[in-house]
Every structure is written in structure tokens, then in C-alpha cells.
C-alpha positions as CSV (number, residue, x, y, z in Angstrom):
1,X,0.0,0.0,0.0
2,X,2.9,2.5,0.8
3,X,4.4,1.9,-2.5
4,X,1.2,2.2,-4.4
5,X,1.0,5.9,-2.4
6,X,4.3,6.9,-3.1
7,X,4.0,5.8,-6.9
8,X,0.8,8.2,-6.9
9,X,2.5,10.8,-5.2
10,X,5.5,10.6,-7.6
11,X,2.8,10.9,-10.8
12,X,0.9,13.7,-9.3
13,X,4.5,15.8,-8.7
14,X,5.5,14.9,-12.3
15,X,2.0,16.1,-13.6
16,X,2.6,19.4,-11.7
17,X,4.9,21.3,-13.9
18,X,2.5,20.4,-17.0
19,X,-0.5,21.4,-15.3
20,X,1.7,24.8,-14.5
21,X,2.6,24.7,-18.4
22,X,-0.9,24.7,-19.5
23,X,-1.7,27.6,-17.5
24,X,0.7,29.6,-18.7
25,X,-0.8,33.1,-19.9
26,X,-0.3,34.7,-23.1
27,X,1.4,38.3,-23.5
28,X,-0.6,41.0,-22.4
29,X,-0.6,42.7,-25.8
30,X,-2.8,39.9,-27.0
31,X,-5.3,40.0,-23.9
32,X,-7.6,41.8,-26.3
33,X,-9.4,43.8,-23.6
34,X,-6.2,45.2,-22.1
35,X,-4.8,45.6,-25.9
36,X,-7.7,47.2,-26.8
37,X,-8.4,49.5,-24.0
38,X,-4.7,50.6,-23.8
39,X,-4.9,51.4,-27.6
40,X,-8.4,53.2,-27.3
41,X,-7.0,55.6,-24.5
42,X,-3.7,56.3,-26.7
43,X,-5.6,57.3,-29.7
44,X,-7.9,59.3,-27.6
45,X,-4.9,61.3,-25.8
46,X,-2.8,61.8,-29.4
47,X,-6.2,63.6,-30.2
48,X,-6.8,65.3,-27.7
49,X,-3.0,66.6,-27.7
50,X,-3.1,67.2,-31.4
51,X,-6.6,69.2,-31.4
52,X,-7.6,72.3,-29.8
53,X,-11.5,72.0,-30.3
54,X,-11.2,68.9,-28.5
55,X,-10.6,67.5,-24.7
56,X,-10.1,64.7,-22.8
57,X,-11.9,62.9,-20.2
58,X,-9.1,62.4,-18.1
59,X,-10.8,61.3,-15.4
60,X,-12.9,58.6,-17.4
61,X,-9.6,57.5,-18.8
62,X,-7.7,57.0,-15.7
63,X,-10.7,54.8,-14.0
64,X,-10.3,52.7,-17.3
65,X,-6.4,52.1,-16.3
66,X,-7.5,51.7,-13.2
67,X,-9.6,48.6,-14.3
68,X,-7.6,47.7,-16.7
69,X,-4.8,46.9,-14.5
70,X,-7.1,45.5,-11.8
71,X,-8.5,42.9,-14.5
72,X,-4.8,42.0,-15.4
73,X,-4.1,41.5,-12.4
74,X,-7.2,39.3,-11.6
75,X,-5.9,37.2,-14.6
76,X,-2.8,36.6,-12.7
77,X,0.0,38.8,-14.3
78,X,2.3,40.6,-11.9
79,X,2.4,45.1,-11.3
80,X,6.1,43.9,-12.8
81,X,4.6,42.3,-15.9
82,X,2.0,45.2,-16.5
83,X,4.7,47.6,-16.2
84,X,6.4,46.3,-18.2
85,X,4.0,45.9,-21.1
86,X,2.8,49.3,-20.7
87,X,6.6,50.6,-20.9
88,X,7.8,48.2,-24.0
89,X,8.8,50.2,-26.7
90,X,7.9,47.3,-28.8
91,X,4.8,47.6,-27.9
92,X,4.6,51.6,-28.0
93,X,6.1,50.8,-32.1
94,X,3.2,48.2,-32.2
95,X,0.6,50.4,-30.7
96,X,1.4,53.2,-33.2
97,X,2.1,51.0,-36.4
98,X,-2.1,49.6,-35.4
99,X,-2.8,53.6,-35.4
100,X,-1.3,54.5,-38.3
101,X,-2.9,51.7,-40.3
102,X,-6.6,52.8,-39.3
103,X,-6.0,56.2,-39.8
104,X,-5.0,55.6,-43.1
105,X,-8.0,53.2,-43.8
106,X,-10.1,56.4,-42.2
107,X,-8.0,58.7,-44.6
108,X,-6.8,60.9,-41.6
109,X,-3.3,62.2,-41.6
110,X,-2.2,62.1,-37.7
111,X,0.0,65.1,-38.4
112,X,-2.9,67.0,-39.5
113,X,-4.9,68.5,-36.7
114,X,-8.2,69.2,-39.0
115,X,-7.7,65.7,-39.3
116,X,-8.0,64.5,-36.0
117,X,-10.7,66.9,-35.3
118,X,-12.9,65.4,-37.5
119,X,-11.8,62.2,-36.2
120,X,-12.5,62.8,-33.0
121,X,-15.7,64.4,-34.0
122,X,-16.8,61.1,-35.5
123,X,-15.9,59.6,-32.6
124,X,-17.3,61.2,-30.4
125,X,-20.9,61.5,-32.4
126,X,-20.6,57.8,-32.6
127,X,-20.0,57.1,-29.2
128,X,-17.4,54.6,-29.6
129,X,-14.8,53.7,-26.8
130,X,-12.6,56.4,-28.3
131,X,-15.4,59.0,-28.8
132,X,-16.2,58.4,-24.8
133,X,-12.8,59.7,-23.9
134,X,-12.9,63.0,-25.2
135,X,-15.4,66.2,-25.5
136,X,-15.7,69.6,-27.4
137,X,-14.3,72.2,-25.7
């Protein structure tokens, strides 16, 4: 009977690691959510930056980081891996490249500020997660 334990306990220790293995989580940047909602704030402050007739709601956008980085969290990634994500310059490259390839399927030059007024107008008229983060001044 001991030997038939200590077998079973020897299988269950060697099952450990790939149990640990199958759990392993993917890269934040593609937790769509926290991708998504990271991008959605950038574009949304590059506009507000960029265009006088616009603001931001800076407030709004900060309880968004704030859950954001809670859900990460509750998904089991570190303050050191979030960090670290949101400081990549990889992913900063990545984030921008994503912009500049919908603005140009929008036909909206991001160095144009009548541009991304009317961008942000849109946005905002259509209420989408970009649109929510800013207003008219």
C-alpha cells in the first residue's frame, strides 16, 4: 500500500509542472481587452493633444487604467509584468504602427490636426470607446 501511495505521489509531482505549463498566460498585448483599452486611450490622448476644439476625459480615462490593470491582475499577471508591457517600446512601435494603419483606412493624416478633429468628431458623435474619452471644448 505504501508503495502504491508513493507511486501516486511521484505521478501527481511529475504532472505538476505540466498542469503549470498549460496555464501559462499569453502576452498581455494579445489580452484583447487590455490591448484594446490601452490602444483606445492612446488614440484618444494623441487627439486630444493634437486638437484644440477637442478635450479629454481624463478622469474617465484614468478609471479605465485603473480597471484595466485590476483585470490584469485578476488574470494573474504581476504590477512587474503590466509595467512592463505598458513601458515596451515594442509595444509603443506596435501600438502606433495599429494607429497608423486605421487612420490611413479612415484617410486621416495624424500630423494634421483638421484631421483629427474630425476624427475625433466622429468619434465622439458615434459614441465609440474612443469617442467616450474625449469632448468639445
Amino acid at each position: 500500500m505504501k508503495q502504491v501511495l508513493t507511486t501516486l505521489a511521484a505521478a501527481f509531482l511529475l504532472l505538476l509542472p505540466a498542469a503549470g505549463k498549460a496555464e501559462a498566460r499569453p502576452p498581455l498585448s494579445q489580452v484583447t481587452v487590455i490591448d484594446d483599452g490601452l490602444y483606445q486611450i492612446a488614440l484618444a490622448n494623441l487627439v486630444r493633444r493634437r486638437c484644440d476644439a477637442l478635450d479629454g476625459r481624463v478622469f474617465k480615462a484614468m478609471g479605465i487604467l485603473r480597471d484595466l490593470n485590476r483585470h490584469a491582475r485578476s488574470l494573474g499577471y504581476t504590477q512587474a509584468e503590466i509595467d512592463a508591457y505598458v513601458d515596451s517600446d515594442a509595444e509603443k512601435d506596435r501600438m502606433k504602427a495599429r494607429a497608423a494603419a486605421m487612420f490611413a483606412a479612415r484617410g486621416v493624416d495624424p500630423d494634421n490636426p483638421d484631421d483629427l478633429c474630425r476624427y475625433g468628431l466622429e468619434e465622439i458623435a458615434s459614441n465609440s470607446p474612443v469617442g467616450a474619452l474625449l469632448k468639445a471644448k
